[in-house]
C-alpha positions in Angstrom: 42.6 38.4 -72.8 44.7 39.4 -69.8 46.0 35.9 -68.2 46.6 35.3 -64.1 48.4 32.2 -62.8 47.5 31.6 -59.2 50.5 30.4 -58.1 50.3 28.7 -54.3 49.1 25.8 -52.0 46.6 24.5 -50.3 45.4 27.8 -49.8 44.9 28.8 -53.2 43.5 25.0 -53.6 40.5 26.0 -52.3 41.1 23.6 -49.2 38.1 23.4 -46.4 39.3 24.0 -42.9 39.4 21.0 -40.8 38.2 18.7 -43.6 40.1 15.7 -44.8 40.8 17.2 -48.4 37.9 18.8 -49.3 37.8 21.5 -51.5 35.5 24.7 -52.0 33.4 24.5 -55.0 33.9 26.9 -58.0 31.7 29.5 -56.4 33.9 30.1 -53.5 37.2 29.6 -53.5 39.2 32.8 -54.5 40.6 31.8 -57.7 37.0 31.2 -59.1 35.7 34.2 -57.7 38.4 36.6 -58.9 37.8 35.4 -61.9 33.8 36.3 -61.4 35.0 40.0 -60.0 37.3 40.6 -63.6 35.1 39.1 -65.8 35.3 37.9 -69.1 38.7 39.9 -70.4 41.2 37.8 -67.9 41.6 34.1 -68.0 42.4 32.9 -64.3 45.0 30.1 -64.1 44.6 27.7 -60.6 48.4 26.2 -59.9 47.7 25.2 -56.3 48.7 22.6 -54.6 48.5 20.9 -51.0 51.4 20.8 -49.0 53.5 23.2 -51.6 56.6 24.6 -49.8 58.7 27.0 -51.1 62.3 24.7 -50.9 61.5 22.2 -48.0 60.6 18.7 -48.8 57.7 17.3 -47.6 59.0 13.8 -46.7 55.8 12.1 -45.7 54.8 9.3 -48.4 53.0 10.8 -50.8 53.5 13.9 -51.1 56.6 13.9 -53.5 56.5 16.6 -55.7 55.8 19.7 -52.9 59.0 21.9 -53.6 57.6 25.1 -55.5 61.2 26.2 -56.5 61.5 23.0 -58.9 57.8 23.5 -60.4 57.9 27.2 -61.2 59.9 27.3 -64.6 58.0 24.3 -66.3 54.8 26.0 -64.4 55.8 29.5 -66.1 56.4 27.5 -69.4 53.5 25.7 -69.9 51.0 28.7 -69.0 53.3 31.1 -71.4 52.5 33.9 -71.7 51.4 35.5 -68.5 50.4 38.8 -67.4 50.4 38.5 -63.9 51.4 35.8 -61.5 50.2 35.9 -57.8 52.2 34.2 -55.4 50.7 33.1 -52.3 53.5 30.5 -50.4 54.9 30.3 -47.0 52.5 28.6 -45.0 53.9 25.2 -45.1 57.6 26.4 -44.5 56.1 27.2 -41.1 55.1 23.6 -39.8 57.8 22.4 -36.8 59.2 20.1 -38.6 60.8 22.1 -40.8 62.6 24.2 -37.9 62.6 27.2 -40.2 62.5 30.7 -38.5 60.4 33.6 -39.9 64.2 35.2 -41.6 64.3 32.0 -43.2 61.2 31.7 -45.2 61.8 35.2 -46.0 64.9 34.6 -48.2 62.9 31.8 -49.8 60.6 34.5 -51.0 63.5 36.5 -52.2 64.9 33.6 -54.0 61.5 33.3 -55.7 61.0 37.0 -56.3 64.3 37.3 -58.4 63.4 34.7 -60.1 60.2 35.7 -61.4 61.3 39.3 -62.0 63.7 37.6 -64.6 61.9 35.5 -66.3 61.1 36.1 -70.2 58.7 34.7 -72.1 59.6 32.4 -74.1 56.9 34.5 -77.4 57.9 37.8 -76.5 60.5 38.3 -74.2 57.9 39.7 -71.7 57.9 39.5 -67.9 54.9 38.7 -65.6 53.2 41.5 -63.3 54.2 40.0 -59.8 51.9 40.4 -57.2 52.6 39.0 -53.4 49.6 37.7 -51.7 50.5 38.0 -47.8 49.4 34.6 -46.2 46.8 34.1 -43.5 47.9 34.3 -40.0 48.1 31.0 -37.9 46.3 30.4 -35.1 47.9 27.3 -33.3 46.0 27.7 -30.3 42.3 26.2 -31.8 41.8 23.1 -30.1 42.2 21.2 -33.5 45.9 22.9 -34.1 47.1 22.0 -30.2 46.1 18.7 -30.8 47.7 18.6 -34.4 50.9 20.3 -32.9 51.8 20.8 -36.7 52.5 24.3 -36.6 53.4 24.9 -33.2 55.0 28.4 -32.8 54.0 29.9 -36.5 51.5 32.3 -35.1 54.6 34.6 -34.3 56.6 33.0 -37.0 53.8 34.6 -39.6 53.6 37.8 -38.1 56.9 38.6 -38.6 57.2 36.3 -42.0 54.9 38.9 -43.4 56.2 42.2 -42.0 59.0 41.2 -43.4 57.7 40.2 -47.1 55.3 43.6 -47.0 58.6 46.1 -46.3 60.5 44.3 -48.4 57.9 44.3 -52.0 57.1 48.3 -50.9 60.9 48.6 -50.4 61.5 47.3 -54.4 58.2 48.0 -56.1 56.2 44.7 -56.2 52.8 44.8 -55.5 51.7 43.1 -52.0 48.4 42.5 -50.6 48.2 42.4 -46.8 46.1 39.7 -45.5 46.9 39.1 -41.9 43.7 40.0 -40.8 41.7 37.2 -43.0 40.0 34.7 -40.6 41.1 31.2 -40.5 39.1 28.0 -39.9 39.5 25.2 -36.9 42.7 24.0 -38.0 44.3 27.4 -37.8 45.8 27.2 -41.1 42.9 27.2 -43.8 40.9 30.1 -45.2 37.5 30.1 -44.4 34.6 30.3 -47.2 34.4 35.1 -46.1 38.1 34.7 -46.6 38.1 33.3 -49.6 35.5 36.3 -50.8 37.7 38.8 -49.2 41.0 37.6 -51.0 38.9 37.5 -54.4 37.8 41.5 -54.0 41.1 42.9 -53.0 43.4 40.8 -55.6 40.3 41.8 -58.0 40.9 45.4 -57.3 44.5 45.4 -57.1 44.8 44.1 -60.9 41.8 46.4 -62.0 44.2 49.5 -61.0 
């Protein structure tokens, strides 16, 4: 059995646009359904989580614990061995608060590319298949994102984050999966339930090939 660690936030949660923490069901969030599309040779692995960053902390109480940096060894560890591990991150590098630029969150990829590509497993010495899942472009101008102001400026800040990501896995070889043009709900931030479908087919076929 071929195994896939899902490795993102809230995103890849499964959370419901403009919900307070509601998540879609096994029949339509993306990591259920690509598990539907492959069928009964892969074993899909859900490591999401809400609020993930890829280095920033989330300082709000709570949510200790958001830094995907210090997760991923002890995440690569315990799921040993794995043939492929999606990455999905960046969205929540791009809230204001954080004051990171679209070069920045960029790097953080890098940082989390290299350190992927050498990683070994621990029974055979193997390294995952890395595949980069683009993220969803922001819209900050739905009424529910103005109001938020949470991610003011990321619409342009996640163009460029994932022009950026795209040229550089062609540039080296990494599989990526372009997803700027999946529709986001009325928070301007989560996938919606077509999205989630979408995502599911194209990660589906990418793995199939």
């Amino acid at each position: 059995m071929k195994r896939i660690l899902c490795y993102g936030d809230s995103n890849t949660w499964g959370y419901i646009s403009g919900t307070d923490h509601l998540r879609y069901g096994e029949d339509k969030r993306w990591t259920r359904l690509l598990k539907c599309n492959l069928g009964e040779e892969y074993e899909v692995i859900e490591e999401g989580l809400n609020s993930r960053t890829f280095f920033s902390e989330d300082k709000r109480p709570g949510r200790e614990g958001r830094i995907g940096f210090d997760y991923l060894k002890p995440c690569l560890d315990t799921h040993d061995r794995i043939d492929y591990f999606v990455l999905m991150l960046g969205t929540n590098e791009l809230k204001a608060d954080y004051s990171n630029s679209a070069e920045d969150i960029f790097n953080m990829l890098v940082k989390f590319i290299g350190f992927i590509k050498g990683y070994k497993s621990q029974i055979d010495k193997t390294t995952p298949e890395l595949i980069v899942s683009g993220i969803p472009l922001v819209n900050e101008n739905t009424e529910y994102a103005k109001a938020d102001g949470m991610y003011h400026g990321a619409t342009e800040k996640s163009q460029k984050y994932n022009l950026l990501s795209k040229e550089y896995c062609e540039k080296n070889g990494i599989k990526y999966i372009e997803n700027t043009d999946l529709a986001v709900g009325v928070d301007g931030v989560h996938l919606t339930e077509e999205s989630h479908k979408i995502l599911a087919e194209r990660l589906a076929k990418t793995i199939e090939e």
